[in-house]
C-alpha positions as a Markdown table, in Angstrom:
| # | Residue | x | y | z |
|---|---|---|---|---|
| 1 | Unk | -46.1 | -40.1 | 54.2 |
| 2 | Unk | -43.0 | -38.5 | 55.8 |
| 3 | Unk | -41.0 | -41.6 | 55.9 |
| 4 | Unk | -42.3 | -42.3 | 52.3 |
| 5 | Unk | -41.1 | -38.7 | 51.1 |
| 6 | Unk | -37.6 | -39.0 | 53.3 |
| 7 | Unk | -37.4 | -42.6 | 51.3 |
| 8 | Unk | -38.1 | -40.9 | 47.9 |
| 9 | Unk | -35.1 | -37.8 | 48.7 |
| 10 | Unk | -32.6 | -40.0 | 49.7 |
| 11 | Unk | -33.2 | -42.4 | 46.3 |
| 12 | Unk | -33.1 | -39.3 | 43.8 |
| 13 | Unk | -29.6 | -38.1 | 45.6 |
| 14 | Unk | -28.1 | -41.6 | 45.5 |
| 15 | Unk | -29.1 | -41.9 | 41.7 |
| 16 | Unk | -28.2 | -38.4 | 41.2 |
| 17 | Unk | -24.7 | -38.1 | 42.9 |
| 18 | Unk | -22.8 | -40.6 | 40.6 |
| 19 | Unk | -23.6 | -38.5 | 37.2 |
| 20 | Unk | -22.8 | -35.5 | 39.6 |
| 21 | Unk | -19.2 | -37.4 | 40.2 |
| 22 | Unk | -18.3 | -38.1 | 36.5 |
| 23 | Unk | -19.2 | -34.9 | 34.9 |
| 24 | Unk | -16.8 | -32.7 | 34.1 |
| 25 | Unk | -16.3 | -29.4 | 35.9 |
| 26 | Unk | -15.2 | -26.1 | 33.3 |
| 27 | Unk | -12.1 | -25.0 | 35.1 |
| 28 | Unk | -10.5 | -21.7 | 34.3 |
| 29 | Unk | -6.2 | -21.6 | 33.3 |
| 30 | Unk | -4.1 | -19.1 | 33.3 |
| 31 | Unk | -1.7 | -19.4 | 30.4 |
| 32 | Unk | 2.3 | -18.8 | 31.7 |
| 33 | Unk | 3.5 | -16.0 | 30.9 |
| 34 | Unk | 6.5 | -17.5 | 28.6 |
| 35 | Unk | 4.2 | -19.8 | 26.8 |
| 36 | Unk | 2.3 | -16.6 | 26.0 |
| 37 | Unk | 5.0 | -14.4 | 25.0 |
| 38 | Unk | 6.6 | -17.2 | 22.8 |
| 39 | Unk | 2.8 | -17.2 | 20.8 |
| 40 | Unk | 3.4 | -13.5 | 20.4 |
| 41 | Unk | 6.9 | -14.0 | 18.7 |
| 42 | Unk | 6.1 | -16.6 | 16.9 |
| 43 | Unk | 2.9 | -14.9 | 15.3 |
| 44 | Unk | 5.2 | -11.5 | 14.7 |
| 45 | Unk | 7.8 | -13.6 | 12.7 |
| 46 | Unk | 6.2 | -13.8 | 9.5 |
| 47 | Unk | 5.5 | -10.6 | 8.8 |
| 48 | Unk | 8.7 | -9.1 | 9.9 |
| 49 | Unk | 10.4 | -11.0 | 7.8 |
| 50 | Unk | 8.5 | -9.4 | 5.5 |
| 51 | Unk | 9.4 | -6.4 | 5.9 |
| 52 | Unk | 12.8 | -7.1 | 6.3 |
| 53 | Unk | 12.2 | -6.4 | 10.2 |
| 54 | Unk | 13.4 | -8.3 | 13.3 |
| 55 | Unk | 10.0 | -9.3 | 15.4 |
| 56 | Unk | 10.7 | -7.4 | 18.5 |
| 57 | Unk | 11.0 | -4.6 | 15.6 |
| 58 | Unk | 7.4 | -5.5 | 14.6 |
| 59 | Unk | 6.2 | -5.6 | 17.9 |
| 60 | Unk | 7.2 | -2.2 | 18.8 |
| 61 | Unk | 5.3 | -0.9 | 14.9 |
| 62 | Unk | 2.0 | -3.0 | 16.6 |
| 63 | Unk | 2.9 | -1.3 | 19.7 |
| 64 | Unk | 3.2 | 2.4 | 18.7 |
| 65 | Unk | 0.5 | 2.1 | 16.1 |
| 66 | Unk | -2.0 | 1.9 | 19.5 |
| 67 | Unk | -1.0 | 5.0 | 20.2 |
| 68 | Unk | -0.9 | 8.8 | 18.7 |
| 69 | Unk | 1.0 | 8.1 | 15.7 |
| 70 | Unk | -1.7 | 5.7 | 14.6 |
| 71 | Unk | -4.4 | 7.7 | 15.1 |
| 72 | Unk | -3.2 | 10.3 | 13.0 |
| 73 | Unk | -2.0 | 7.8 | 10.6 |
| 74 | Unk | -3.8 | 4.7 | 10.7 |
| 75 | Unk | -2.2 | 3.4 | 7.8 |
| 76 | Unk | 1.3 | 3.6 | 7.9 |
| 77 | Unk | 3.2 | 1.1 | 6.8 |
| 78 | Unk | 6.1 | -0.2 | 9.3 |
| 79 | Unk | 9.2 | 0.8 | 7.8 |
| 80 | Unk | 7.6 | 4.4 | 7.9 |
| 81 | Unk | 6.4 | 4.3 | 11.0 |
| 82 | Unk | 9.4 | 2.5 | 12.6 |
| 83 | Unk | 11.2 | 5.6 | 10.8 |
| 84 | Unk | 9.7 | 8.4 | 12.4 |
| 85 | Unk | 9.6 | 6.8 | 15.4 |
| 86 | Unk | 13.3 | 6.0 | 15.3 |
| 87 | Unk | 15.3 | 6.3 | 18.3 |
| 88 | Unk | 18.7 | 7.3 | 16.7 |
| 89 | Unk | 20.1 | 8.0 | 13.8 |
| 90 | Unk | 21.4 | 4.6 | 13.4 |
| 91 | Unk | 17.5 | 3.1 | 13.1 |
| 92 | Unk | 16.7 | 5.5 | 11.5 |
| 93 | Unk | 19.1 | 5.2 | 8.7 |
| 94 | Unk | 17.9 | 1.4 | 8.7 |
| 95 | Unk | 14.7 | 1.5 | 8.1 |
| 96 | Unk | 15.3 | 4.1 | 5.3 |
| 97 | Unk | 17.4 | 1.6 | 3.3 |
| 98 | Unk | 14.8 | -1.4 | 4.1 |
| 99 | Unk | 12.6 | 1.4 | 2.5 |
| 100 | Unk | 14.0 | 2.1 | -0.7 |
| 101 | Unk | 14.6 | -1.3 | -1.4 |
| 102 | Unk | 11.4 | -2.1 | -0.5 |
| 103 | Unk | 10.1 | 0.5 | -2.6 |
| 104 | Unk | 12.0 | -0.3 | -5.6 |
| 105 | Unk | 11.1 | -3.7 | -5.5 |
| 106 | Unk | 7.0 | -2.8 | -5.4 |
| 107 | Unk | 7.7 | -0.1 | -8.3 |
| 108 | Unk | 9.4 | -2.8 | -10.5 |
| 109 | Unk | 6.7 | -5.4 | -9.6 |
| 110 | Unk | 4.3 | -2.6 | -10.6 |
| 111 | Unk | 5.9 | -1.4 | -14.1 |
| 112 | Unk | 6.4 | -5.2 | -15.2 |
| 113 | Unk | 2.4 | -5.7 | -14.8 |
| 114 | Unk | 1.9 | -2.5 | -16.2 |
| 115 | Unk | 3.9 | -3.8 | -19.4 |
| 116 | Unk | 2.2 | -6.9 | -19.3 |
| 117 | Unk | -1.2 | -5.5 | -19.0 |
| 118 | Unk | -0.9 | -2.8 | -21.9 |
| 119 | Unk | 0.7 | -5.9 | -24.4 |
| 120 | Unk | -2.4 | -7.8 | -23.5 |
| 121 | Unk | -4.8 | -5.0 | -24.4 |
| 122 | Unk | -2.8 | -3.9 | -27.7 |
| 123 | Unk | -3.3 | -7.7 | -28.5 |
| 124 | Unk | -7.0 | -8.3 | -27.2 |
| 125 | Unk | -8.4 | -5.1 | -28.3 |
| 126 | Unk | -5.7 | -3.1 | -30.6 |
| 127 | Unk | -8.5 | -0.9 | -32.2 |
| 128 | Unk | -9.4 | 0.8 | -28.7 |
| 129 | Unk | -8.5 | 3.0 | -26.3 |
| 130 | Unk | -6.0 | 1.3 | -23.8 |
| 131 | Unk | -7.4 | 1.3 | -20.2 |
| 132 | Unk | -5.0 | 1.8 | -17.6 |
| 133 | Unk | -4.6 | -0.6 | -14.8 |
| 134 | Unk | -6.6 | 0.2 | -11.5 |
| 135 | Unk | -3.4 | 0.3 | -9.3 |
| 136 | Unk | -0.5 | -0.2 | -10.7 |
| 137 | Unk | 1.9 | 2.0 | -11.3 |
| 138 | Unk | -0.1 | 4.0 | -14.2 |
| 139 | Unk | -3.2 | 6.3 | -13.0 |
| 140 | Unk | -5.8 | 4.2 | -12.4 |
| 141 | Unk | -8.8 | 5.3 | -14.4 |
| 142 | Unk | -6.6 | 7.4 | -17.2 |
| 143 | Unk | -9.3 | 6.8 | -19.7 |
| 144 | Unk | -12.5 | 7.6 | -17.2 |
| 145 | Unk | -13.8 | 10.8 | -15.3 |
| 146 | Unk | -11.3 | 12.1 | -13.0 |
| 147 | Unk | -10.3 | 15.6 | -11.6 |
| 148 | Unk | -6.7 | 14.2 | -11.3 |
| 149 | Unk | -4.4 | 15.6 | -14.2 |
| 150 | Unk | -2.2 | 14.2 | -16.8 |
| 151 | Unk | 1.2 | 15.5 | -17.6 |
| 152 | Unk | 2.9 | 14.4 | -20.3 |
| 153 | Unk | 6.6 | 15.0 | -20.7 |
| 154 | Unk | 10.3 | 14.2 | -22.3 |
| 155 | Unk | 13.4 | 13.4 | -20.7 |
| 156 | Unk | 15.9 | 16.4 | -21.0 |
| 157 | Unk | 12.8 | 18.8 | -21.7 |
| 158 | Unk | 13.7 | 22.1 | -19.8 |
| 159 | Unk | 10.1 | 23.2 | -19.9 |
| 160 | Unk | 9.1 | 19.8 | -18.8 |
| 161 | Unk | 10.9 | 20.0 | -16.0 |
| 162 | Unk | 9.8 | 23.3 | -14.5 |
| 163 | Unk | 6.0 | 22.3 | -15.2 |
| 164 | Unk | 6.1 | 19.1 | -13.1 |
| 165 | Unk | 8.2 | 21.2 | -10.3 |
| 166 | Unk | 5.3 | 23.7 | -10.7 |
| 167 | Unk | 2.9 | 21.6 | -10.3 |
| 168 | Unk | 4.3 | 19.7 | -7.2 |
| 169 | Unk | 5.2 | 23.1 | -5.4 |
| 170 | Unk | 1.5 | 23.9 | -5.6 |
| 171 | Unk | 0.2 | 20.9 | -4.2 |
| 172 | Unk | -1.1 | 19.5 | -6.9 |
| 173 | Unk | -2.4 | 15.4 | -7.4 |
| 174 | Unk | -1.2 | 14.7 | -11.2 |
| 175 | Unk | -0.1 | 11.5 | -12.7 |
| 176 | Unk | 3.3 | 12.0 | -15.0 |
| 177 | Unk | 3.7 | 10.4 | -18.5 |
| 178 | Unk | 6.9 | 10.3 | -19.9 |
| 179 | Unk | 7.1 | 10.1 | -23.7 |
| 180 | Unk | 10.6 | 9.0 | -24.7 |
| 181 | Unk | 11.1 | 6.6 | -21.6 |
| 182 | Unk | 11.3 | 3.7 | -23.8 |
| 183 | Unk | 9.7 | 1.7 | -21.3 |
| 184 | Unk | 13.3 | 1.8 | -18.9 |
| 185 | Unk | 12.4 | 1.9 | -15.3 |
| 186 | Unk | 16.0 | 3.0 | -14.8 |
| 187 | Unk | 15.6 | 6.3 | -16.8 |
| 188 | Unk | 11.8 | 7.4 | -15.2 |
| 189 | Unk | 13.7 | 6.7 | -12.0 |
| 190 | Unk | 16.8 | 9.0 | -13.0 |
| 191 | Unk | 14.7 | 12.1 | -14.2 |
| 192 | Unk | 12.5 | 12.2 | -11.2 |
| 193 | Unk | 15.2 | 12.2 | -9.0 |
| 194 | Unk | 16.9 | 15.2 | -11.3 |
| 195 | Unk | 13.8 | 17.2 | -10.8 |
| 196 | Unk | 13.7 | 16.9 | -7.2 |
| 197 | Unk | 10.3 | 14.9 | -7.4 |
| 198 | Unk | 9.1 | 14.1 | -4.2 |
| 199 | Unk | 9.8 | 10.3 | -2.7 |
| 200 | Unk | 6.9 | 10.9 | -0.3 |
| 201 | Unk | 4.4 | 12.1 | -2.7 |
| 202 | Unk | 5.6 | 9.5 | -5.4 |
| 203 | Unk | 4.9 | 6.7 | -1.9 |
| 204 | Unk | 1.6 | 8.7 | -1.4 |
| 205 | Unk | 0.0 | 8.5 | -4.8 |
| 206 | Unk | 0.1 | 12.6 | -4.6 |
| 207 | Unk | 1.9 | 11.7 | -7.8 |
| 208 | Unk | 2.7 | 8.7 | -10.2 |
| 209 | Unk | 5.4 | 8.2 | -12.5 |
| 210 | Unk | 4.2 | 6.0 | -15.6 |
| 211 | Unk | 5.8 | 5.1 | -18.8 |
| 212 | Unk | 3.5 | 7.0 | -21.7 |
| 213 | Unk | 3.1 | 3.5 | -24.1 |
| 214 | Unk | 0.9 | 5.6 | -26.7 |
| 215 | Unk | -1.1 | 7.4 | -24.6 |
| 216 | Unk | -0.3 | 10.7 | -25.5 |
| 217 | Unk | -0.7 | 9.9 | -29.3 |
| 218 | Unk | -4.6 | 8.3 | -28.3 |
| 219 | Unk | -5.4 | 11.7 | -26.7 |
| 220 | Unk | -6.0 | 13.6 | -29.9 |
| 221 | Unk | -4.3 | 16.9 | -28.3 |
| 222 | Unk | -2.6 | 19.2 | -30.3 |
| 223 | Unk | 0.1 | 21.0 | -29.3 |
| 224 | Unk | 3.9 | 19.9 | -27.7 |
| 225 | Unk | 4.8 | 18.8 | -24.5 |
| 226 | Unk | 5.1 | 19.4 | -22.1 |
| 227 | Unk | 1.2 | 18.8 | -21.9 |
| 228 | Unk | -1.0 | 19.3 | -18.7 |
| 229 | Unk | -4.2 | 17.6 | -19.6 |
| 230 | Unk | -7.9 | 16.7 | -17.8 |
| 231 | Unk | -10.5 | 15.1 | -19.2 |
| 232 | Unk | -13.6 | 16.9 | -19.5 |
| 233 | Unk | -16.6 | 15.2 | -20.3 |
| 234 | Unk | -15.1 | 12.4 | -21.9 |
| 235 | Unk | -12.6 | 14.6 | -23.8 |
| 236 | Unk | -9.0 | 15.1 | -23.3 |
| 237 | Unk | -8.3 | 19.4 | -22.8 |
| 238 | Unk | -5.0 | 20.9 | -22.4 |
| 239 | Unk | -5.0 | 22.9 | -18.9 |
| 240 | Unk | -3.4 | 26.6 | -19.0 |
């Protein structure tokens, strides 16, 4: 029976030892460290050129977005945080320009929509209260429940002026409406930089600059401008 067994083993590891030889073996590879780096770059290209950035500029944003500056503000946006972050004054004027150009760009994107949006209601739906468009440039939610106010104003309105400064020294979240803008981007663009509005607030969503496009006169408030407004269960009030 032993010499039968010993037979029996040495069958099972002559069949065996061939599938053993031409299966193949997991092996683990470690990728060079150019190969590697060149993935990196070529994944960062796209969107620096986004941005207007250089991809070693985009890999330092990934880079100091892992550290304190993202935690306290997870969702800065590169130019921003490549800004603050700037290592002279050089870079830092840089990214300031890529900024507002940036910036203008989105608001102009923002307004044209805007436009298009509010001639598609009037023609849809001309016997209803406009909605406003959920983020664009106008409030989103003008025409629902919302503890953000409304102010309504003129170009070259002294009192207007002085109400939206008000307002903004206080802290305030409010969405501005100007009248007489005649739907030119140039002009809203003009008078907030007269007043001394607040880029970063204005980039924040502290505060929005809209054209009015017939809001004011679908309120139903009485009075002049310039008008500080909240809607109160489902009506329109003046605020004091």
């Amino acid at each position: 029976m032993k010499s039968w067994s010993r037979a029996a083993l040495s069958l099972l590891i002559t069949i065996a030892a061939p599938a053993f030889a031409d299966s193949p073996i997991a092996t683990s590879r470690t990728i060079p460290t150019q190969v590697q780096n060149s993935t990196d770059t070529a994944l960062d290209e796209r969107p620096a050129r986004d941005w207007g950035l250089k991809p070693e500029e985009w890999a330092r944003y990934r880079q100091l977005m892992q550290g304190p500056l993202g935690v306290y503000s997870p969702n800065l946006d590169p130019l921003t945080a490549l800004g603050i972050e700037a290592r002279s004054s050089e870079e830092q004027r840089r990214y300031a320009e890529l900024q507002v150009q940036a910036e203008t760009k989105r608001v102009e994107k923002l307004l044209a929509y805007q436009r298009a949006y509010d001639a598609a209601w009037q023609q849809l739906y001309p016997n209803q209260p406009r909605l406003s468009l959920p983020s664009a440039s106008s409030t989103a939610a003008f025409f629902t429940s919302s503890p953000r106010l409304a102010v309504f104003v003129n170009d070259h309105c002294a009192a207007c002026d002085r109400t939206v400064q008000r307002l903004q020294a206080a802290g305030t979240a409010f969405d501005i409406y100007m009248i007489d803008s005649g739907n030119d981007d140039a002009r809203l663009r003009a008078w907030a930089q007269r007043i001394g509005l607040d880029p970063a607030k204005v980039r924040a969503r502290a505060i929005t600059l809209n054209h009015d496009d017939g809001r004011w006169g679908s309120l139903g408030v009485s009075g002049d401008v310039p008008a500080v407004v909240r809607q109160v269960n489902g009506q329109w009030q003046r605020v004091p």
